[in-house]
SERO-4910 file (N, C-alpha, C, O; in steps of 0.05 Angstrom, whole numbers):
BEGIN
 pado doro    nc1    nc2    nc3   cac1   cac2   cac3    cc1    cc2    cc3    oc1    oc2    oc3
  Unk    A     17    -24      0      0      0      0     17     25      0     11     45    -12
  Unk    A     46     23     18     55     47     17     67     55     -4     65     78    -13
  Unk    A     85     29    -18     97     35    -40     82     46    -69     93     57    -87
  Unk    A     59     39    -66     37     44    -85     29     74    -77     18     85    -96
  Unk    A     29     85    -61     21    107    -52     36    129    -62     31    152    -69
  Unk    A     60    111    -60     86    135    -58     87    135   -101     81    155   -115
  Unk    A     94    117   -109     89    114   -139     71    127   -152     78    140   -172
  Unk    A     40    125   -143     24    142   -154     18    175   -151     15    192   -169
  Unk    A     20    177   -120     30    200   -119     50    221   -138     42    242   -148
  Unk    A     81    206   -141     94    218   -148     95    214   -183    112    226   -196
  Unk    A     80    200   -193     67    200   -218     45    217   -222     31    213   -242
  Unk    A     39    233   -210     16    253   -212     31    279   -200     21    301   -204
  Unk    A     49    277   -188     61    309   -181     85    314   -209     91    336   -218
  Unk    A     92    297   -214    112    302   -234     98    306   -260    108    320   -277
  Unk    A     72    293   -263     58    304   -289     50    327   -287     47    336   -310
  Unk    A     45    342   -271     46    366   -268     60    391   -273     54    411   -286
  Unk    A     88    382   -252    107    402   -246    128    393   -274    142    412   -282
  Unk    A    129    373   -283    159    380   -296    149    350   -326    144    326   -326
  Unk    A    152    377   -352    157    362   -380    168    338   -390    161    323   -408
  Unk    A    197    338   -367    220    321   -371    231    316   -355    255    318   -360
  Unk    A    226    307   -323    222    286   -302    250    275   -305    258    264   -326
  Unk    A    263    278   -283    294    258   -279    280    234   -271    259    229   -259
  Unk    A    300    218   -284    308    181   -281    293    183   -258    269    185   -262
  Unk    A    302    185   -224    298    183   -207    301    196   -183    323    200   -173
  Unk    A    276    206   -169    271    227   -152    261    220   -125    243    203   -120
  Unk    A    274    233   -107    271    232    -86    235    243    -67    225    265    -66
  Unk    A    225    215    -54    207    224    -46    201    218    -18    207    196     -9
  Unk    A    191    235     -5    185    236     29    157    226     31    138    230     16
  Unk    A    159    210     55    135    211     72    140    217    102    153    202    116
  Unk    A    130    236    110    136    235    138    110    247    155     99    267    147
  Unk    A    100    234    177     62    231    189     76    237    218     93    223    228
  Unk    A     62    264    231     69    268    255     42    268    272     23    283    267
  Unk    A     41    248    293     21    239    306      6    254    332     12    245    354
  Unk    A     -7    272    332     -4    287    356    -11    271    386    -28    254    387
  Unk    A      2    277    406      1    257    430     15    237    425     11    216    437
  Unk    A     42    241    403     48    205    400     84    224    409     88    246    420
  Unk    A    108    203    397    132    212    400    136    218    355    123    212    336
  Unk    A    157    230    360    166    244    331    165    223    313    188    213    311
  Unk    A    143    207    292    151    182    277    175    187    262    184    210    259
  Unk    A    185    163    253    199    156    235    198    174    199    181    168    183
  Unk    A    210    185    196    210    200    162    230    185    149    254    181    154
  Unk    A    208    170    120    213    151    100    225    163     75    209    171     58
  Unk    A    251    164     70    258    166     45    270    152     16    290    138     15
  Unk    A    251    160     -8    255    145    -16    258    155    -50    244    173    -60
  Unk    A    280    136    -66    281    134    -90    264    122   -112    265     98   -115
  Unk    A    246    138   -131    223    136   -147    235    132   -170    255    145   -174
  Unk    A    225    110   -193    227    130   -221    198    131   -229    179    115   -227
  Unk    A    199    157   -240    170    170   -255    158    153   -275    167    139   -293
  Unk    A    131    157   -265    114    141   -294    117    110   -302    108    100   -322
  Unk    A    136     96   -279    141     72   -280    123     51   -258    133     39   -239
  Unk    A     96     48   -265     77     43   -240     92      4   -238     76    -13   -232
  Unk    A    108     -1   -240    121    -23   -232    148    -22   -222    165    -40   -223
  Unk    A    151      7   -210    171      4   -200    179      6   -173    166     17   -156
  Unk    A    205     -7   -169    198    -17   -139    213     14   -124    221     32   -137
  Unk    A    213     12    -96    227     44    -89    249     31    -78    250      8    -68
  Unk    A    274     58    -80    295     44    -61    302     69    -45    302     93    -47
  Unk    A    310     46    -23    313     71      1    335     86      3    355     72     -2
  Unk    A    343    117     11    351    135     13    370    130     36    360    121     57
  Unk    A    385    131     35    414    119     65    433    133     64    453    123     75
  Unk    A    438    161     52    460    169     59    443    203     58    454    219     43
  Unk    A    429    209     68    414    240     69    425    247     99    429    233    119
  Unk    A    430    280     94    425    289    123    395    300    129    381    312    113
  Unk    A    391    292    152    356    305    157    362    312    178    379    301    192
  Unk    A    349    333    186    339    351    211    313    356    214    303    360    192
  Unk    A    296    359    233    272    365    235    271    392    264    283    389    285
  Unk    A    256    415    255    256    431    279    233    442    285    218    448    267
  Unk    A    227    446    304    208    455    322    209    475    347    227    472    363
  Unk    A    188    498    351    205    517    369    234    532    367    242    545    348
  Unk    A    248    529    389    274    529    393    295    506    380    319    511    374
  Unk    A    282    480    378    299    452    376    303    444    358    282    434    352
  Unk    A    324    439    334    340    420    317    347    401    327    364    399    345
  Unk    A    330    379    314    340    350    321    348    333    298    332    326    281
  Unk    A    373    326    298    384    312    277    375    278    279    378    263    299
  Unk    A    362    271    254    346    246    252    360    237    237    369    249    218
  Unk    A    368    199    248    386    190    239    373    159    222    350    153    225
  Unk    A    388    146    209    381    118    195    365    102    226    377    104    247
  Unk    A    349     92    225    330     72    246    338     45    228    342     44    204
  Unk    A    339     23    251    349     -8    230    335    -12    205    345    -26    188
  Unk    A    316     -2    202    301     -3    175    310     25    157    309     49    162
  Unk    A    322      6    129    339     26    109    318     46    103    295     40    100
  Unk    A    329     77    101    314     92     88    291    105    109    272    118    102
  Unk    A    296     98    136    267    117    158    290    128    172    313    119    176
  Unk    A    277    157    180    301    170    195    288    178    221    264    185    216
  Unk    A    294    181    249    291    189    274    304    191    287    326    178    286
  Unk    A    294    214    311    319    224    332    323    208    345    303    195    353
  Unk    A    352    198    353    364    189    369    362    182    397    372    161    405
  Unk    A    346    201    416    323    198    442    298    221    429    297    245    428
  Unk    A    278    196    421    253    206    425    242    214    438    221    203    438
  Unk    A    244    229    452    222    236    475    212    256    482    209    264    505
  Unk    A    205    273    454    190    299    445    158    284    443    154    261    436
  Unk    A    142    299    451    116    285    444     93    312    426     84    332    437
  Unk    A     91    306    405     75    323    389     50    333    400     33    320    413
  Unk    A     50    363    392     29    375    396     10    390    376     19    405    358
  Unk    A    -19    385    382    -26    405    369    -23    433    366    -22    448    385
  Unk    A    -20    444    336    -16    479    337     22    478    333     35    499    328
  Unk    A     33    455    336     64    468    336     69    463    308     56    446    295
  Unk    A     89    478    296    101    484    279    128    460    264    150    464    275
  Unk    A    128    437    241    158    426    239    166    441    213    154    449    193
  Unk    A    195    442    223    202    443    189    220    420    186    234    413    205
  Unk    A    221    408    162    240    376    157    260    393    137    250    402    116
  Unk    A    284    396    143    305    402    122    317    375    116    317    359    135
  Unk    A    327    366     91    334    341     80    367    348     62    368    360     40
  Unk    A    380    343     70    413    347     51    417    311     30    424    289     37
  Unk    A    410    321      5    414    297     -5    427    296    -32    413    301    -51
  Unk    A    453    290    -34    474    287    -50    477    324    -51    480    333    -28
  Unk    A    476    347    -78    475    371    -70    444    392    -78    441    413    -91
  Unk    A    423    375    -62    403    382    -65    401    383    -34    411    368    -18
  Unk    A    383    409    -31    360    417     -5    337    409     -6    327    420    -25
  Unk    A    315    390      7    299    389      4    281    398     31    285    388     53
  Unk    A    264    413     28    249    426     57    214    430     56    202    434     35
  Unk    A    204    429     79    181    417     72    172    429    111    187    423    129
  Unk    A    151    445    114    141    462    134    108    444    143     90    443    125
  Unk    A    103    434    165     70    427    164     66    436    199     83    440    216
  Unk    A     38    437    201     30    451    222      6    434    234    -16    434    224
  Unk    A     15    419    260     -1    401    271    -31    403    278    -37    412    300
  Unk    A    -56    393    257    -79    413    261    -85    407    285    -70    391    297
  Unk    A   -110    418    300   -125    415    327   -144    388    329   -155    374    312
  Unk    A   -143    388    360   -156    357    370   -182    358    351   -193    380    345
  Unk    A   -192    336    342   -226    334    334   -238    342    364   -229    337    386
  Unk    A   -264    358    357   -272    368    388   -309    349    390   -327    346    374
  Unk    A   -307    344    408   -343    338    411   -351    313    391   -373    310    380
  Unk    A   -328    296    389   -335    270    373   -356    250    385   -353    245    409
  Unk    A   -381    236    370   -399    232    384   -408    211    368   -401    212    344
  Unk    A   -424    192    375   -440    175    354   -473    179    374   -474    183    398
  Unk    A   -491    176    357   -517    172    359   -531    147    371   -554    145    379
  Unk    A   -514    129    371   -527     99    382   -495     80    381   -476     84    366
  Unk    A   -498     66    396   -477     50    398   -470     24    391   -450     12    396
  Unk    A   -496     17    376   -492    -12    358   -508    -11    336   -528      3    335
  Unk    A   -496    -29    314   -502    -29    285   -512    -63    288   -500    -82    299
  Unk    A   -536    -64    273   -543    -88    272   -547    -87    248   -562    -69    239
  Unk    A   -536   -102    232   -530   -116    217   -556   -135    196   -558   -137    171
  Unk    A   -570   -145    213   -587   -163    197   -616   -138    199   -637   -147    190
  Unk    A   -617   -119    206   -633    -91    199   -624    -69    180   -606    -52    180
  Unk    A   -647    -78    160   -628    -59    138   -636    -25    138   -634     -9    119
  Unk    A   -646    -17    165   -655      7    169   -631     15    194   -634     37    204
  Unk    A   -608     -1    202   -592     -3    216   -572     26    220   -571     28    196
  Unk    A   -559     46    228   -539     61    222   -531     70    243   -543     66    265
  Unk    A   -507     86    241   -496    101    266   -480    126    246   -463    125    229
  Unk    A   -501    157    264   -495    177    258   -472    186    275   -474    190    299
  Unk    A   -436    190    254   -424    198    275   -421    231    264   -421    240    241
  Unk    A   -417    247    298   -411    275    291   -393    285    312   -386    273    332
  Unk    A   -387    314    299   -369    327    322   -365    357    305   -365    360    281
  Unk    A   -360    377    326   -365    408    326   -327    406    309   -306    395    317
  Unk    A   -337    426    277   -312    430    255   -323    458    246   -346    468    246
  Unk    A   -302    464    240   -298    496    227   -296    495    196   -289    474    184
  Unk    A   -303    518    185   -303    509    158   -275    512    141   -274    516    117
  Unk    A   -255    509    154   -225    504    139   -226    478    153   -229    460    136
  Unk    A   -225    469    173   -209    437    182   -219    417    155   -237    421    138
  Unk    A   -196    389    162   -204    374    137   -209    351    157   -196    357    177
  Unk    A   -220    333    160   -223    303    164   -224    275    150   -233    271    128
  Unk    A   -216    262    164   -221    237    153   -228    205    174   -217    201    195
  Unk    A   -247    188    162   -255    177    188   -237    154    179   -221    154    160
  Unk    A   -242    135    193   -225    107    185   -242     89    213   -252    100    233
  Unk    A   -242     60    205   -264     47    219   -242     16    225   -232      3    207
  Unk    A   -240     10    245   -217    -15    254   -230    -31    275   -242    -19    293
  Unk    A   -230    -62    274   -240    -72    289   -223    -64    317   -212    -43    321
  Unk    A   -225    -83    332   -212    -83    365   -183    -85    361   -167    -68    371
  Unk    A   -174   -105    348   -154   -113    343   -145   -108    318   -144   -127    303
  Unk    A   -137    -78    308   -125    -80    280   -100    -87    283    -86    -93    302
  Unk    A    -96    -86    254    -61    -91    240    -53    -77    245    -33    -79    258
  Unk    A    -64    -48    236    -38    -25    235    -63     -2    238    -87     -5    231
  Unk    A    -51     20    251    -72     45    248    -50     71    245    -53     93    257
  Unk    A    -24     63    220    -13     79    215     -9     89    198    -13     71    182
  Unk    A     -3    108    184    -10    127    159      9    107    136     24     89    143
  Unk    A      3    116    107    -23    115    104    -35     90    113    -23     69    118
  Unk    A    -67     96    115    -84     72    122    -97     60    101   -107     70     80
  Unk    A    -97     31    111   -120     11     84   -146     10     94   -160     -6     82
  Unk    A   -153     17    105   -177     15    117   -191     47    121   -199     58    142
  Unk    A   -192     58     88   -208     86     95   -229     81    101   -236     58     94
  Unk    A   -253     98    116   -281     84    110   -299    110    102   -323    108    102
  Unk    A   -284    140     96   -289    169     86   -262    183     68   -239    179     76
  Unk    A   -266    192     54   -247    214     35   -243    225     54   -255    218     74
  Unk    A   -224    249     55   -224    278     65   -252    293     75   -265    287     55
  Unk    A   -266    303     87   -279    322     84   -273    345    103   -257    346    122
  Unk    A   -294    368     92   -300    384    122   -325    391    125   -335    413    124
  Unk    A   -335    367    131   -365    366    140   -371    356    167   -360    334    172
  Unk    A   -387    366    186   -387    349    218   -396    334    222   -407    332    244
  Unk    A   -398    307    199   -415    283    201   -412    272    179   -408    282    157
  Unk    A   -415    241    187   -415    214    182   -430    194    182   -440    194    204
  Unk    A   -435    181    174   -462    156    161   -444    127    159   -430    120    139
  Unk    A   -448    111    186   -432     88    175   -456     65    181   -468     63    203
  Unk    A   -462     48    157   -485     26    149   -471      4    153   -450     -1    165
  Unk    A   -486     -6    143   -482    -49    148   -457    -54    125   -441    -73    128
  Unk    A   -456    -33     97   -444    -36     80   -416    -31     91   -398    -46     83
  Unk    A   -410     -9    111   -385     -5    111   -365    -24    138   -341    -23    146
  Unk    A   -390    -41    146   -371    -66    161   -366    -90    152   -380   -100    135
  Unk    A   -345   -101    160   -325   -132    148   -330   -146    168   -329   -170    162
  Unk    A   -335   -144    189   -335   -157    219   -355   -148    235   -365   -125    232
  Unk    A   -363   -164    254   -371   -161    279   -368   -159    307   -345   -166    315
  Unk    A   -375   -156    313   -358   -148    352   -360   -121    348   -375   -107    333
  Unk    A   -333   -113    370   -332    -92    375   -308    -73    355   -285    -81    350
  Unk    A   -318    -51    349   -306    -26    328   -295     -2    333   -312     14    342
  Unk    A   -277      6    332   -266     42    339   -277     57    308   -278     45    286
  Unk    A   -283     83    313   -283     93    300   -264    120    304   -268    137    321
  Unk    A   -244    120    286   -217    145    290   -228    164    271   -237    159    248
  Unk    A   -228    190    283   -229    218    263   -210    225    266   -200    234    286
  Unk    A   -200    219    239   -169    247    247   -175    276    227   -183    282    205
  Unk    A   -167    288    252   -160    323    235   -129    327    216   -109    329    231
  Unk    A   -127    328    199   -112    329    178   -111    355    166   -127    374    167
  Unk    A    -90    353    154    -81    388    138    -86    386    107    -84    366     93
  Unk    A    -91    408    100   -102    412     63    -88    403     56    -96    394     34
  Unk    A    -49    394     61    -35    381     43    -46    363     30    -56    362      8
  Unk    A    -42    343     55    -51    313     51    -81    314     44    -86    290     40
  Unk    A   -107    330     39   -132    329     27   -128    327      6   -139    311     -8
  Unk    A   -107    347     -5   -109    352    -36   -103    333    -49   -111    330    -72
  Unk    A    -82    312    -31    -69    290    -56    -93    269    -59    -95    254    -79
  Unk    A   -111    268    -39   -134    247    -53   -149    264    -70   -162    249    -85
  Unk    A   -152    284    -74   -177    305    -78   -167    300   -111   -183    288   -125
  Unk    A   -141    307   -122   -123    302   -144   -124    270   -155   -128    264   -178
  Unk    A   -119    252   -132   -121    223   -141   -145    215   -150   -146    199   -169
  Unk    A   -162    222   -142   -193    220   -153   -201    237   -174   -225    240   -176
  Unk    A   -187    246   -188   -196    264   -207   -176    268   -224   -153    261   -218
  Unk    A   -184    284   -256   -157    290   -268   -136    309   -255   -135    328   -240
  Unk    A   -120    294   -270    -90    317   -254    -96    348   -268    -94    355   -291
  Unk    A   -104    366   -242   -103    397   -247    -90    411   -228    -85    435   -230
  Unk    A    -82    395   -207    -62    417   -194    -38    410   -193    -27    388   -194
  Unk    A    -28    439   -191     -1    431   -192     21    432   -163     46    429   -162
  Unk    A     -1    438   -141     13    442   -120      7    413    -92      1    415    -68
  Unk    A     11    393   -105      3    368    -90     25    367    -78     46    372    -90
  Unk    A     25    357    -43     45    350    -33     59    384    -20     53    406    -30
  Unk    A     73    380     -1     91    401      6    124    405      9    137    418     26
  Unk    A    129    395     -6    161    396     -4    168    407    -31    160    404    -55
  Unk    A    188    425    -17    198    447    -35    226    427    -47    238    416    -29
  Unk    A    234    424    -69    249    409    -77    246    377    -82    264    363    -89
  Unk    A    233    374    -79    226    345    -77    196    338    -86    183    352   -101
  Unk    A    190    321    -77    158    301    -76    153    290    -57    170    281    -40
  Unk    A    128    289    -57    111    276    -27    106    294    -14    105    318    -19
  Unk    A    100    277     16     86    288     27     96    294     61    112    276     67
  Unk    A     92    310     82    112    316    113     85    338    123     81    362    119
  Unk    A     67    314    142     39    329    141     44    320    176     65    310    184
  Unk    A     19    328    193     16    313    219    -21    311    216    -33    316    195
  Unk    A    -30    306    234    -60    296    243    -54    287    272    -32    280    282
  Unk    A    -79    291    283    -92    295    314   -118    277    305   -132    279    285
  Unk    A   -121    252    334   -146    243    320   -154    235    342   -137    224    356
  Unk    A   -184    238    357   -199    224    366   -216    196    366   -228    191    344
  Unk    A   -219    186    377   -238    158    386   -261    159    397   -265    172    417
  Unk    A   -278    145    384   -302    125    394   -310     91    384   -305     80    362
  Unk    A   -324     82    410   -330     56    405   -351     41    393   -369     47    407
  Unk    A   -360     26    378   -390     19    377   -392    -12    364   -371    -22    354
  Unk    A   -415    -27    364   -421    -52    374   -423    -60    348   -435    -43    335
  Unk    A   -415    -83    334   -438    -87    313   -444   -120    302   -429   -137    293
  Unk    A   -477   -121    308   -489   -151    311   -500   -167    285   -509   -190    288
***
């Protein structure tokens, strides 16, 4: 999923920005979790317009990431190509400010995102979905402004992974204060979380673009490069389904 992410992506920013696209370009992912510690930032080697191609990882970059007052130099993690500080033990907040500077061969690559605010007043309407009622639903809501973006995502008790990107969307982007989840949008039964995360226009636009023809040209935030160095804040609720 990620590698596919990162390929299509950067096959749609390069159709854009550039006629005649180098062999192979450097692309970021980097997801800052608010309430979590500084993740891991993925770099990685693309070639354009080659949707079979595999990525290779980036191992000799300098990266820094800063915040406030603090430069923290992020280093290779045992897995080739993810970079993090050395003692983690910054914990993200909403409202703060990163910038990711990247030194790679004699290119700068830099890339600014701004951790949006908690989802506020997240709520569902009833707390179980039955299933064998096809008049069944659960209205979820919560108090949004008309710039925030959201996105819901729906995981049993026990998921695999609830880390960016996710396979398990169960909403696009929006900025609307509500949600409609039916019998259609469950795989399972038991018990369900439902995550809203608050998310930044970066990361909206690149589905907003993937779903549609390529017309913009400003997908992604990194100046020099491709991809994407976004954060999200996300709230929880629980609900039943029989």
């Amino acid at each position: 999923m990620r590698t596919q992410l990162t390929i299509a992506l950067l096959t749609l920013m390069l159709a854009c920005k550039s006629p005649a696209p180098p062999q192979r370009s450097v692309v970021i992912q980097g997801f800052l979790h608010a309430g979590n510690p500084i993740s891991a930032i993925e770099l990685s080697l693309v070639e354009p317009f080659n949707t079979q191609a595999n990525t290779e990882p980036v191992t000799d970059a300098l990266v820094f990431l800063t915040y406030g007052n603090e430069t923290l130099p992020l280093v290779q993690t045992q897995t080739a190509g993810y970079y993090a500080p050395i003692e983690n033990t910054h914990i993200v907040k909403p409202g703060e400010n990163y910038q990711l500077n990247i030194e790679y061969k004699e290119a700068i690559i830099e890339a600014v995102t701004v951790i949006p605010p908690m989802p506020i007043n997240l709520k569902l309407d009833t707390d179980t979905l039955d299933t064998t009622n096809p008049f069944s639903a659960i209205n979820v809501r919560w108090s949004a402004d008309e710039k925030g973006w959201f996105l819901g995502v729906i995981e049993p008790v026990n998921p695999d992974s609830t880390e960016f990107p996710f396979n398990n969307f169960f909403s696009l982007p929006v900025q609307d204060s509500t949600l409609h989840i039916g019998a259609e949008n469950i795989q399972s039964k038991g018990k369900h979380i439902f995550i809203l995360h608050s998310i930044t226009k970066e990361y909206a636009d690149i589905y907003r673009i993937s779903s549609s023809s390529i017309g913009s040209s400003n997908a992604g935030n990194i100046a020099n490069g491709f991809g994407i160095f976004t954060g999200f804040a996300s709230d929880t609720v629980s609900f039943y389904v029989k």
